[in-house]
FIDRENMI-558915 format. One line per 3 residues: their letters; for each residue x, y, z of C-alpha. Coordinates in steps of 0.05 Angstrom, whole numbers, plus 5000, padded with zeros to 4 digits. Layout:
// FIDRENMI-558915
a) X:Y:Z ~ ...
// end
This chain:
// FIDRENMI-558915
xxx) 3015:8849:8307 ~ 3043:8901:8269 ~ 2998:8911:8218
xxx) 2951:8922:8274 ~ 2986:8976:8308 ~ 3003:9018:8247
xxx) 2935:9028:8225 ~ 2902:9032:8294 ~ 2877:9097:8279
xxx) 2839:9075:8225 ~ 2785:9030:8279 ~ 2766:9084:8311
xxx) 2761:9141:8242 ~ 2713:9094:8214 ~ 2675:9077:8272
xxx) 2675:9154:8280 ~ 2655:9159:8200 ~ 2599:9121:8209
xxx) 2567:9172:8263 ~ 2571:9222:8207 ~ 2581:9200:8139
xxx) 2527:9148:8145 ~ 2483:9205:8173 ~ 2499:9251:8118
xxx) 2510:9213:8056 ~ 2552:9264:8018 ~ 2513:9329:8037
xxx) 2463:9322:8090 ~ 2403:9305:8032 ~ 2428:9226:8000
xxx) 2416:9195:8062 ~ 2379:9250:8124 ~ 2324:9269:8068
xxx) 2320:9217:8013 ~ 2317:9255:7951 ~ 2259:9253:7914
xxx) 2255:9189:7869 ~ 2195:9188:7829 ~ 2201:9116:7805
xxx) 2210:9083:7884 ~ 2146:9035:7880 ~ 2104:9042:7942
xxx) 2057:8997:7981 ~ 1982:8985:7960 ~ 1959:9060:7981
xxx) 1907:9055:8043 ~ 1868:9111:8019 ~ 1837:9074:7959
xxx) 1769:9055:7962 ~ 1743:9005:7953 ~ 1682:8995:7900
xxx) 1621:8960:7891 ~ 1586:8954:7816 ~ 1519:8947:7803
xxx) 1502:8919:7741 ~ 1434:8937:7701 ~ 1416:8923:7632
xxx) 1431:8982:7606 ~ 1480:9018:7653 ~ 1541:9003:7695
xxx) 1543:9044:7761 ~ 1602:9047:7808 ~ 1588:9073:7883
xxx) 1644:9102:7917 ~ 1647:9051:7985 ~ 1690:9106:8037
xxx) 1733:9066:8089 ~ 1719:9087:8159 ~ 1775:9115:8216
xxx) 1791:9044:8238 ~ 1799:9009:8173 ~ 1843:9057:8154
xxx) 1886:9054:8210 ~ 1884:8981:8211 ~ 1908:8976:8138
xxx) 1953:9024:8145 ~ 1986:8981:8209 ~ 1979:8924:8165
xxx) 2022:8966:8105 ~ 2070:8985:8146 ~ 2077:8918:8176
xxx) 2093:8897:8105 ~ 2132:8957:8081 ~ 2189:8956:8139
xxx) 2188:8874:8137 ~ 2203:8872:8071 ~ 2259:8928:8062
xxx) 2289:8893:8126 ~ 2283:8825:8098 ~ 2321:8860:8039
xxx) 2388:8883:8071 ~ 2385:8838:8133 ~ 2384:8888:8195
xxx) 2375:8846:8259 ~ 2333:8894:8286 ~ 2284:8951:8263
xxx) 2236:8994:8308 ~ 2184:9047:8281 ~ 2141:9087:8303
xxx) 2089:9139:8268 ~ 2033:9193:8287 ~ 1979:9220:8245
xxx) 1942:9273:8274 ~ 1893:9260:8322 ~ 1916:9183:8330
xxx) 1954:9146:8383 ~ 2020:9123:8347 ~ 2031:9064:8316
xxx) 2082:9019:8329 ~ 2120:8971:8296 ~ 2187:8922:8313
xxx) 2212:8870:8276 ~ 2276:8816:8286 ~ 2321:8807:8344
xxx) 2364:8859:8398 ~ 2415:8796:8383 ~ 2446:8754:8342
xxx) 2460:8700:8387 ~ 2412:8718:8446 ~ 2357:8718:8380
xxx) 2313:8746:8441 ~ 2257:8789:8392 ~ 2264:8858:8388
xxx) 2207:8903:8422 ~ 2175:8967:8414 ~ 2206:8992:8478
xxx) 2276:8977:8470 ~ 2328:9024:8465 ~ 2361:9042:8405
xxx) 2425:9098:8382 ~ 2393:9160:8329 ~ 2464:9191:8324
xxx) 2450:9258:8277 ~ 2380:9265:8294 ~ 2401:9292:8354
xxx) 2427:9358:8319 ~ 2349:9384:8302 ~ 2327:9369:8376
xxx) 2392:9417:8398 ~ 2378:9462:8343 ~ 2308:9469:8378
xxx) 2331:9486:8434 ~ 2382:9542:8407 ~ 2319:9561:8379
xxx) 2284:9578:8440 ~ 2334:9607:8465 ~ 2339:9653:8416
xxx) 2269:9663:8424 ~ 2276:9687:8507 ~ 2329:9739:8484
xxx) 2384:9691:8518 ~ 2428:9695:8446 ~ 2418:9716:8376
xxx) 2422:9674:8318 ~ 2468:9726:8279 ~ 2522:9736:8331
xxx) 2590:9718:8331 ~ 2597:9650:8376 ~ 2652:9685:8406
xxx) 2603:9725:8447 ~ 2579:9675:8492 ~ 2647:9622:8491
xxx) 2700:9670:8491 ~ 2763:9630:8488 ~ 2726:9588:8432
xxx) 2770:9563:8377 ~ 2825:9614:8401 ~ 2879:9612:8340
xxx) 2832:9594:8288 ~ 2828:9641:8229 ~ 2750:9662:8241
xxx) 2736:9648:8307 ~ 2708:9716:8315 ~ 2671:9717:8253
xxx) 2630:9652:8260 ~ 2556:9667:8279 ~ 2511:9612:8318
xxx) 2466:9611:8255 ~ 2528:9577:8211 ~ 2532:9534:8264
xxx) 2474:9507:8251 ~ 2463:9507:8177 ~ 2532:9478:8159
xxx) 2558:9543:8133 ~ 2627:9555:8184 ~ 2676:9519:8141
xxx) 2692:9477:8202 ~ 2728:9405:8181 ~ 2694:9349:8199
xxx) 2734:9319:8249 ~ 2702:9246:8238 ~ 2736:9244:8163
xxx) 2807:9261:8185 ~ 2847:9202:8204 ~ 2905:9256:8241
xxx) 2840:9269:8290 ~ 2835:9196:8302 ~ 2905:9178:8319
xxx) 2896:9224:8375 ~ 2841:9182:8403 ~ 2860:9111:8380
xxx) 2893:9101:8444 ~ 2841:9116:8489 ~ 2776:9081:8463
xxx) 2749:9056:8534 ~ 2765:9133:8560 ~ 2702:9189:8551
xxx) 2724:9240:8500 ~ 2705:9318:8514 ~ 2674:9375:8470
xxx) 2739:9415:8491 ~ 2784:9361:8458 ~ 2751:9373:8391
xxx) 2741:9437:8398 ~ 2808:9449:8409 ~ 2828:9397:8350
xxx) 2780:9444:8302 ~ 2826:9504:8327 ~ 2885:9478:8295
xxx) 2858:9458:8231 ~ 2851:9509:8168 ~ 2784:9527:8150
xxx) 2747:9496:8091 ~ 2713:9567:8066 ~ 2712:9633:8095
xxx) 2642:9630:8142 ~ 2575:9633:8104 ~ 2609:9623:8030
xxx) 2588:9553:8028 ~ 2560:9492:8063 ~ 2594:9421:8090
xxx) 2562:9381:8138 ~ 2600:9377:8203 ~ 2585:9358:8266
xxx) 2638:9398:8320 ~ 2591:9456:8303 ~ 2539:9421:8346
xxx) 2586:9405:8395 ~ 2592:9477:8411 ~ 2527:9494:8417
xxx) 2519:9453:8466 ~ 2574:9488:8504 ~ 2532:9549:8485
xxx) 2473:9532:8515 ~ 2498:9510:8575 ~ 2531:9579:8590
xxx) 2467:9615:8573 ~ 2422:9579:8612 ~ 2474:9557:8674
xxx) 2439:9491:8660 ~ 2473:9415:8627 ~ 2457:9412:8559
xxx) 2415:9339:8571 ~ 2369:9388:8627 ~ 2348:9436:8576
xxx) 2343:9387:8520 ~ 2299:9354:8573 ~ 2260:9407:8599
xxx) 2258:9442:8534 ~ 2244:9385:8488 ~ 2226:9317:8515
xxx) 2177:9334:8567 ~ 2145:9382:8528 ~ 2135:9324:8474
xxx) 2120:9274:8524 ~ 2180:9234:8497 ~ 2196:9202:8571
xxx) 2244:9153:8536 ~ 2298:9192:8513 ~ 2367:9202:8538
xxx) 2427:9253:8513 ~ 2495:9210:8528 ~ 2544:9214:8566
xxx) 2497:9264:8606 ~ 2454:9209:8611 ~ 2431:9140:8594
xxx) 2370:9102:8587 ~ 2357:9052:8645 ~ 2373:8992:8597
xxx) 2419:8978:8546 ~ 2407:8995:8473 ~ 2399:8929:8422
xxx) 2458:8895:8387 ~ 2481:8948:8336 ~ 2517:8898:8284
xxx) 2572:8927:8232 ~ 2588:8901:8163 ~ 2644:8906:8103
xxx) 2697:8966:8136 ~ 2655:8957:8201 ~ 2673:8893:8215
xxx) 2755:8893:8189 ~ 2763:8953:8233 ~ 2733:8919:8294
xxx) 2780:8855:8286 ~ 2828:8854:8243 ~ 2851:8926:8244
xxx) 2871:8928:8318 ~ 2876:8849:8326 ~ 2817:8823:8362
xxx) 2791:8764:8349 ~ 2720:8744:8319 ~ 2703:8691:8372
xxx) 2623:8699:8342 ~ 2627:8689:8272 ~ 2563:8728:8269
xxx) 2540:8735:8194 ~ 2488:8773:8154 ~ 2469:8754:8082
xxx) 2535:8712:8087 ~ 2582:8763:8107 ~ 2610:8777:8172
xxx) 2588:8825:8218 ~ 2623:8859:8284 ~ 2580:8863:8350
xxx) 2591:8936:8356 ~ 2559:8940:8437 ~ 2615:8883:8451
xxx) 2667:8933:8434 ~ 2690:8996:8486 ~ 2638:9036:8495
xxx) 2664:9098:8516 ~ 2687:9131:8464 ~ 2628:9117:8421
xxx) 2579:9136:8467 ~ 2615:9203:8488 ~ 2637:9233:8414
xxx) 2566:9254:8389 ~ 2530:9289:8452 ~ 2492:9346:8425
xxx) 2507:9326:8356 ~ 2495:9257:8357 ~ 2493:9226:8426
xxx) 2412:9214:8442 ~ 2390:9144:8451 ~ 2318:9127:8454
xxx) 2262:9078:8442 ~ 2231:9102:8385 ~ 2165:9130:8400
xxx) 2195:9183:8447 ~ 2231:9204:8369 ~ 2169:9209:8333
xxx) 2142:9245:8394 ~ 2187:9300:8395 ~ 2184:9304:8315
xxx) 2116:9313:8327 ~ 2124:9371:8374 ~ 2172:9402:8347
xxx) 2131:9426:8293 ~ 2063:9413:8310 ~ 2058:9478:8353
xxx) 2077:9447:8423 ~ 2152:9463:8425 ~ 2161:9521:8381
xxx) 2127:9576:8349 ~ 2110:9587:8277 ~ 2158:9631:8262
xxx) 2212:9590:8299 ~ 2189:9535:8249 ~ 2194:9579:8188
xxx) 2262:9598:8220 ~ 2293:9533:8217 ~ 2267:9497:8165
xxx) 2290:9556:8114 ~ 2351:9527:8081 ~ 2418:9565:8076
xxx) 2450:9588:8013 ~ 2415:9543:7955 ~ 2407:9477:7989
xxx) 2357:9440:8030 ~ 2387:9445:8096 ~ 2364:9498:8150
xxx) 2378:9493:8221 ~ 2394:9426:8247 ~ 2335:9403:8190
xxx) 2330:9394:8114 ~ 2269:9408:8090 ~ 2258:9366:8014
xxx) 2199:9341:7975 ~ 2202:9271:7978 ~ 2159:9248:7914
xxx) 2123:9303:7918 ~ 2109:9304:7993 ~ 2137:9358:8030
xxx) 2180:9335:8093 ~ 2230:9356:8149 ~ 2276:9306:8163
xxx) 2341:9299:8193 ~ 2387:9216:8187 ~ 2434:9197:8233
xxx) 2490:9145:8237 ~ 2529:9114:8291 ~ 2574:9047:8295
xxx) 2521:8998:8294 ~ 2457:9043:8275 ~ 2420:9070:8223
xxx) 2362:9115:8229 ~ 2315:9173:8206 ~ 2266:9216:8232
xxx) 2216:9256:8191 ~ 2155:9308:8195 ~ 2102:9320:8128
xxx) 2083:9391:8150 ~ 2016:9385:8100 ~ 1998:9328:8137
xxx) 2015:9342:8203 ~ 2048:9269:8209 ~ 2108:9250:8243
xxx) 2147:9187:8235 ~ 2220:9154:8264 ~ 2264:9089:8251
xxx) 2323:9063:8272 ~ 2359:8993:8249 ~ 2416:8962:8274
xxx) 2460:8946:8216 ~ 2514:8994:8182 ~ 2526:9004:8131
xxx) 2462:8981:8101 ~ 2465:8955:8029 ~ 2454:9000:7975
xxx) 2377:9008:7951 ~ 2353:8988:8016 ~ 2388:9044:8067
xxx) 2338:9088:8112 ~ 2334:9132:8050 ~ 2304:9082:8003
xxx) 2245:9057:8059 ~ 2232:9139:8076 ~ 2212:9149:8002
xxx) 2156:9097:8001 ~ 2139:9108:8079 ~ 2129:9176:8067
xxx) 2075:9165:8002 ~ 2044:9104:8049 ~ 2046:9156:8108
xxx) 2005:9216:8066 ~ 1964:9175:8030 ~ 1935:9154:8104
xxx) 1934:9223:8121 ~ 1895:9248:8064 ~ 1852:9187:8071
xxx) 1832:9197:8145 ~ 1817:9268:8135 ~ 1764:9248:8079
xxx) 1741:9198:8129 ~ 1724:9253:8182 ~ 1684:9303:8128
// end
């Protein structure tokens, strides 16, 4: 087919796209921290109270009627319930999983539709599913900590502890650890350049290494000189893995493990291709450029005819796995069910994992925007949050902290791209207001 073969690079650069342009948007705010969107319409707030009137002949009084702990976590199960059923119902994702943690509370739980279009077997709370990008703040953690022991500084060059990195490139000795992890190197993204693809369209069932894009990045010119601006990228990440691997004499997945997960009590959560979970992740489905690059574009057939809202869809976990599942790693590669995501959310700013000043640290944006280290940090209708998107072939998700309310939330769907108006984005705004509201309303309830 030679159609087929002359654009075979272009299968795996969109595949490849999704893992970062659908976890960035266009910067790292449209779609890893919704922007604020005062009109979004929310669900019926849990925190209201009810009322009871009492009515005399000469005066009408109203008596505040405060809801205790329980109703308002059952309401608030019951709104959330509601919230993610209806956004799902919306843009059709086979499956969604969420899970969220107000202080004090066990977390709440919630999984709707099916790990398969054809199996239809019902999706639970404890399967497995891919949070691409989200990845990057849990690494970013642990660079964190790191810097913390004395084991690196933030504000050296990266040169220091990979010596022969990006050897050729134009600032290889000027590039600090800190612009790796705000987005400020002028690094190209290699998931938007189809020349980076061709190298790998030939090899989608072999494991790719950080050294092969590394090395790609060496060759390319730089965007900016370091620190003059920012572009989300993802080989930054890459490379601090590397980093803190030859710090600590340790894999990357051991420290994020050690450092991160256990510390969080997030047992349920691997970093591929170190690692992976003991099952296999749900069905991730993929629509519109999705699905033409997974048949058409390198000639497979579509022996399913799987559709969603009336369009086709590609089963993205019947395609090769191994380049997928190897290309992200420290910037993209965790897989998880996900309650072990809103754990480590959770810890990572709630004290357990690190320090205040570590938290003030990263979530202090570079240059004018909203993105620190490996986190943007936006005010989502008003509502401060951290947050950090991520998107892989197959999966959209998001993962979230309100630092005023000490609440932590994650999600992950398995449909990408999802329709406009209803993307992770558009449910974060109005799970974010449902999510404080219950916050503010449970602390009233404790006074």
């Amino acid at each position: 087919m030679l159609v087929a073969r002359r654009y075979r690079w272009i299968f795996p650069a969109i595949l490849s796209l999704s893992l970062v342009v659908s976890a960035c948007g266009g910067g790292a705010e449209e779609a890893e921290a919704a922007p604020a969107d005062d009109s979004a319409t929310t669900s019926e707030s849990v925190a209201t109270t009810e009322k009871a009137t009492t009515t005399t002949e000469a005066t009408t009084t109203t008596v505040a009627v405060e809801e205790t702990e329980e109703e308002i976590l059952a309401n608030l199960s019951s709104d959330l319930e509601q919230l993610v059923g209806d956004w799902q119902e919306t843009n059709g994702a086979p499956a969604v999983s969420v899970s969220v943690r107000l202080p004090g509370q066990e977390p709440i739980n919630f999984a709707g539709g099916v790990t398969d279009l054809v199996t239809e077997e019902p999706v639970a709370t404890d399967d497995y599913f891919r949070i691409a990008s989200i990845t990057k703040s849990m690494t970013a953690a642990v660079v964190l900590q790191l810097a913390g022991e004395g084991l690196l500084e933030l504000d050296e060059p990266v040169q220091t502890y990979l010596p022969a990195w990006l050897d050729g490139y134009e600032y290889a000795d000027q590039i600090t650890i800190r612009q790796l992890m705000d987005h400020t190197n002028g690094l190209k993204e290699y998931a938007f350049d189809p020349e980076f693809y061709t190298l790998a369209s030939e090899r989608l069932e072999t494991p790719i290494e950080p050294e092969e894009i590394i090395d790609w990045l060496a060759d390319q010119q730089p965007l900016f000189a370091p620190g003059e601006q920012y572009s989300y990228e993802t080989g930054g990440f890459l490379s601090l893995g590397r980093v803190i691997e030859q710090v600590t004499g340790n894999s990357a997945a051991e420290e994020m493990r050690s450092r991160i997960f256990e510390p969080a009590g997030a047992e349920n959560i691997y970093l591929t291709p170190n690692e992976f979970p003991p099952e296999d992740t749900v069905n991730g489905y993929g629509r519109e450029l999705m699905y033409f690059a997974a048949t058409g574009l390198i000639g497979r057939e579509d022996p399913d005819g799987l559709t969603i809202n009336g369009e086709p869809v590609a089963a993205i976990n019947s395609l090769p796995q191994e380049l997928l599942r190897s290309s992200g790693w420290t910037g993209g590669g965790n897989e998880a069910q996900v309650e072990s995501v809103s754990a480590v959310f959770a810890a990572m700013f709630n004290g357990t994992i690190l320090s205040d000043e570590q938290i003030e640290e990263m979530t202090t944006p570079a240059l004018q925007g909203s993105y620190g280290l490996g986190i943007d940090n936006s005010e989502i209708s008003g509502v401060r949050v951290y947050s950090h998107g991520g998107g892989v072939p197959g999966f959209r998700s998001q993962a979230g902290y309100l630092p005023e309310h000490d609440v932590a939330y994650a999600l992950s769907s398995t449909l990408i791209p999802l329709p406009a108006g209803s993307d992770v984005g558009d449910l974060q705004t109005e799970l974010v207001l449902l999510l404080a509201q219950a916050a503010e309303a449970l602390a009233e309830a404790s006074r």
